[in-house]
VOGU-3710 file (C-alpha; in Angstrom, 3 decimals, decimal comma):
1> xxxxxxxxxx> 76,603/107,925/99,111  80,118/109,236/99,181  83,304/107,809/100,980  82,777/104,520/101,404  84,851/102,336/102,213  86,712/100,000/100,377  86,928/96,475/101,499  87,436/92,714/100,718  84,588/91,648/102,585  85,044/88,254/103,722
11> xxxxxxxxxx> 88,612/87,893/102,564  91,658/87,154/104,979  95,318/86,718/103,940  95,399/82,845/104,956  92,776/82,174/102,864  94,927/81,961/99,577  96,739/78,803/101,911  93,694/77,683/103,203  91,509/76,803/100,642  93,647/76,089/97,886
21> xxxxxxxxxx> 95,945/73,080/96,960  96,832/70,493/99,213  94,731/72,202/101,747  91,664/72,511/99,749  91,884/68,832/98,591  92,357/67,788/102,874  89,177/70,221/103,193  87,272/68,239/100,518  88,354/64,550/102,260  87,180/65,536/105,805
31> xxxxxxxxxx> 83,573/67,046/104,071  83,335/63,072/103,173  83,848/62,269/106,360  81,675/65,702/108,117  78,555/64,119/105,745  78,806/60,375/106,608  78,651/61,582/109,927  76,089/64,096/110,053  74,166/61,198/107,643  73,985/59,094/110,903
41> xxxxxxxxxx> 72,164/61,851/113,148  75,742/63,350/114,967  75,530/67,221/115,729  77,106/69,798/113,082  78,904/71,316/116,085  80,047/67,872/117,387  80,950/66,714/113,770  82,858/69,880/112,698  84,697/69,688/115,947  85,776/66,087/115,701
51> xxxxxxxxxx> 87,216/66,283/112,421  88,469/69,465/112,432  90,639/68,162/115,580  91,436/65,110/113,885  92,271/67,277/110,601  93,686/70,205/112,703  91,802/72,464/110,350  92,092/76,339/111,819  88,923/77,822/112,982  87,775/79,318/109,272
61> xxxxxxxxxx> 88,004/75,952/107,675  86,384/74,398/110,383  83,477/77,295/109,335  83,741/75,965/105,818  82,257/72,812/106,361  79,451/73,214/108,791  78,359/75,785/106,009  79,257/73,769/103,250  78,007/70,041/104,473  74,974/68,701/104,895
71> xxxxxxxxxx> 73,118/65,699/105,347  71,255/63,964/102,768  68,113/64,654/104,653  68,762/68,468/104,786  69,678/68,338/101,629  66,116/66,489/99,929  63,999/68,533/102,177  65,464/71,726/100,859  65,844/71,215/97,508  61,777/70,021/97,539
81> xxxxxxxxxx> 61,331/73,704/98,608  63,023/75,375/95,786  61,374/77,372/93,570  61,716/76,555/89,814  62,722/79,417/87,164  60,498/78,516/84,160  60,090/80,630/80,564  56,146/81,777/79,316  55,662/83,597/76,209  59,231/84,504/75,965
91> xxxxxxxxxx> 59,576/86,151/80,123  61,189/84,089/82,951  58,601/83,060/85,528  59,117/82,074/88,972  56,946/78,810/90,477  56,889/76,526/93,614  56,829/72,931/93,344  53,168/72,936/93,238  53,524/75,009/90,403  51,920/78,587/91,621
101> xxxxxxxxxx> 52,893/81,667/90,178  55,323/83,837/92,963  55,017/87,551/92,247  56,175/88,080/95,524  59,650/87,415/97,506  61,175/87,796/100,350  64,393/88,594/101,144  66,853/87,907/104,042  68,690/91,098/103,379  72,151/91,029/105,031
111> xxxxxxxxxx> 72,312/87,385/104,190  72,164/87,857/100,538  73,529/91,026/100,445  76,648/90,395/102,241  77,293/87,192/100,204  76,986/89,552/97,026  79,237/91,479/98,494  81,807/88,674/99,525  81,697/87,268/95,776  82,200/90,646/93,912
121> xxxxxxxxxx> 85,684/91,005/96,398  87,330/88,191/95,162  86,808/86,261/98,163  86,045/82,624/98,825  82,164/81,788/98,002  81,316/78,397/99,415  79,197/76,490/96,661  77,447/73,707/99,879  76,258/70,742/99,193  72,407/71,592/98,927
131> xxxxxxxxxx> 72,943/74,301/95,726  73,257/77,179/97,745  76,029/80,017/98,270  77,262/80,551/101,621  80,004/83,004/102,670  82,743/82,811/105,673  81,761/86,442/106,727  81,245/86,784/110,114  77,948/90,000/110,722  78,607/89,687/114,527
141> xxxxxxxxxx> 75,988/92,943/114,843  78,265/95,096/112,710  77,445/96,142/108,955  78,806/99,196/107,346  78,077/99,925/103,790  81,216/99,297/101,471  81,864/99,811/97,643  80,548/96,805/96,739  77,248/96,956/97,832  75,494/99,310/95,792
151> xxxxxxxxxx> 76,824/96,450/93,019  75,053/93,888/95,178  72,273/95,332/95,788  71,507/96,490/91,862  72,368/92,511/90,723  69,147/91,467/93,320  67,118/94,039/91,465  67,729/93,196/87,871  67,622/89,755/88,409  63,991/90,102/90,084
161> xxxxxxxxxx> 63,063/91,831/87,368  64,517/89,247/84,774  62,150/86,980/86,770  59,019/89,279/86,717  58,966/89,317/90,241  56,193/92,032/91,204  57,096/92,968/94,526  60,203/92,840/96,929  60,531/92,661/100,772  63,989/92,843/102,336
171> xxxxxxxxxx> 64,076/91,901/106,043  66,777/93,693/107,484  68,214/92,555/111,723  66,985/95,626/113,479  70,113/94,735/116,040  72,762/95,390/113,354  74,632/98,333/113,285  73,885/100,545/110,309  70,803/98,843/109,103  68,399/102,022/109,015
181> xxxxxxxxxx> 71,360/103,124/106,969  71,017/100,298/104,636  67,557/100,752/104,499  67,578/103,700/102,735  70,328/102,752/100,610  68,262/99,621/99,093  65,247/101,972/98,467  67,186/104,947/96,978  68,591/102,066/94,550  65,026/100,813/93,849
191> xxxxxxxxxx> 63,535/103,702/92,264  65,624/102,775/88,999  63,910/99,700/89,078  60,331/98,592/87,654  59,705/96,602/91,110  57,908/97,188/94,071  60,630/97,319/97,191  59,361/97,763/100,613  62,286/97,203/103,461  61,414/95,874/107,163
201> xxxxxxxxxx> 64,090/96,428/110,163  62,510/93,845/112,659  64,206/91,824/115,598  63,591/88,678/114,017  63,934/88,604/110,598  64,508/84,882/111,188  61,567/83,535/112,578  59,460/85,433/110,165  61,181/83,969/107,098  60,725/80,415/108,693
211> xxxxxxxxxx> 56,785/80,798/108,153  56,695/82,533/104,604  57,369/81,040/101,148  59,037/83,040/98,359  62,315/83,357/100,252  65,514/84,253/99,188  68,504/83,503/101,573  71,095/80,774/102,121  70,592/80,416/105,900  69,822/76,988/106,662
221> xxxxxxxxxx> 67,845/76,997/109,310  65,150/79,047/107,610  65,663/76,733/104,349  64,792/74,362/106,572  61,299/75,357/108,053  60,140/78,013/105,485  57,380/77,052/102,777  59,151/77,880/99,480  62,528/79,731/98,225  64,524/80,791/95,629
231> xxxxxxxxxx> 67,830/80,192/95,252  68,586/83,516/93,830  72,371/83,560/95,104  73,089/81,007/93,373  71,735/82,232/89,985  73,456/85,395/90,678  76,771/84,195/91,605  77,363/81,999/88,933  77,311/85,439/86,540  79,805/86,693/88,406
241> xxxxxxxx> 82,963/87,455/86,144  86,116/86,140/88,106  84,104/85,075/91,058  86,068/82,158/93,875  83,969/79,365/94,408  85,050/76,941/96,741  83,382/73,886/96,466  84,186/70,983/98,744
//
């Protein structure tokens, strides 16, 4: 695909103030505070609010720590869901905590793509407080393919294939601008791969991730309710050469 654009995806200039320093060290106090709150059953909204009033944080760090914070509860219930990478006869498996076999994922595609994307531009990846990498990237319907994505997307196929995964699903948000576009990017990309790739453009990606296991995504609500996931991003990520992870 020719002429794409070029872009820091997820990066603006007041991040380099933001989330670095003095203010980075204020951002990791008040995520003390955001937990011990959220511990004792207060809303993220409410919480993030509060001390981002009392902090005067701008809107984008305010972002950072609903993303980045979670309770202890969140946290346990989540990690009991995550998948474990484990080594037989010299190949990376994948298994769930009851200790089947997955072959088969499925992947929150704009979610883990667009973090990819955010991470290979030099801007701020959030490592949160339940393993995961979460971006400050705001999808708001719009997508357009950029130069980093054909990177992004080629890192989530040779890392499935490290794991002998058998066969990929990307879920892509049927609202989103460009996502038929995307669609046939991912599968143009696939046929270099040894891996099965199917991609789905539904309406709600979300509520059918909630009731599968074998996810890959960061979005917590589906953590939250789905059976099983892999925390792929966070495996990836931390290959990343150069990569900004802010961790509060």
């Amino acid at each position: 695909m020719d002429n794409l654009h070029v872009v820091k995806r997820g990066f603006i200039k007041e991040d380099k103030q933001q989330f670095t320093g003095s203010s980075l060290e204020k951002l990791k106090e008040a995520a003390k505070d955001t937990k011990y709150l959220l511990n004792r059953g207060y809303s993220v909204k409410g919480v993030t609010t509060f001390i981002g009033n009392h902090f005067m944080f701008s809107e984008r760090q305010r972002l950072a720590l609903a993303r980045a914070v979670s309770s202890d509860y969140d946290i346990d219930k989540r990690k009991s869901k995550q998948c474990i990478f484990g080594c037989c006869n010299e190949a990376f498996q994948t298994y769930d905590r009851e200790g089947s076999l997955i072959e088969e994922v499925f992947i929150d595609g704009f979610n883990t793509i667009i973090t990819l994307e955010v991470a290979l531009s030099d801007s701020p990846v959030l490592k949160c407080m339940d393993g995961t990498m979460r971006d400050l990237a705001g999808l708001r319907g719009t997508y357009r393919i950029i130069d980093k994505t054909k990177k992004a997307v080629c890192l989530i196929m040779k890392y499935l294939v490290r794991l002998n995964i058998q066969k990929a699903v990307f879920y892509l948000d049927a609202p989103v601008s460009n996502s038929g576009r995307l669609k046939t990017f991912i599968l143009e990309i696939a046929q270099n791969y040894d891996l099965n790739v199917s991609v789905e453009v539904i309406n709600n990606v979300d509520s059918v991730l909630q009731r599968l296991g074998g996810v890959i995504t960061s979005d917590a609500i589906i953590l939250n309710h789905c059976k099983s996931y892999i925390n792929l991003l966070s495996a990836i990520v931390s290959e990343i050469e150069n990569v900004w992870i802010v961790e509060l």
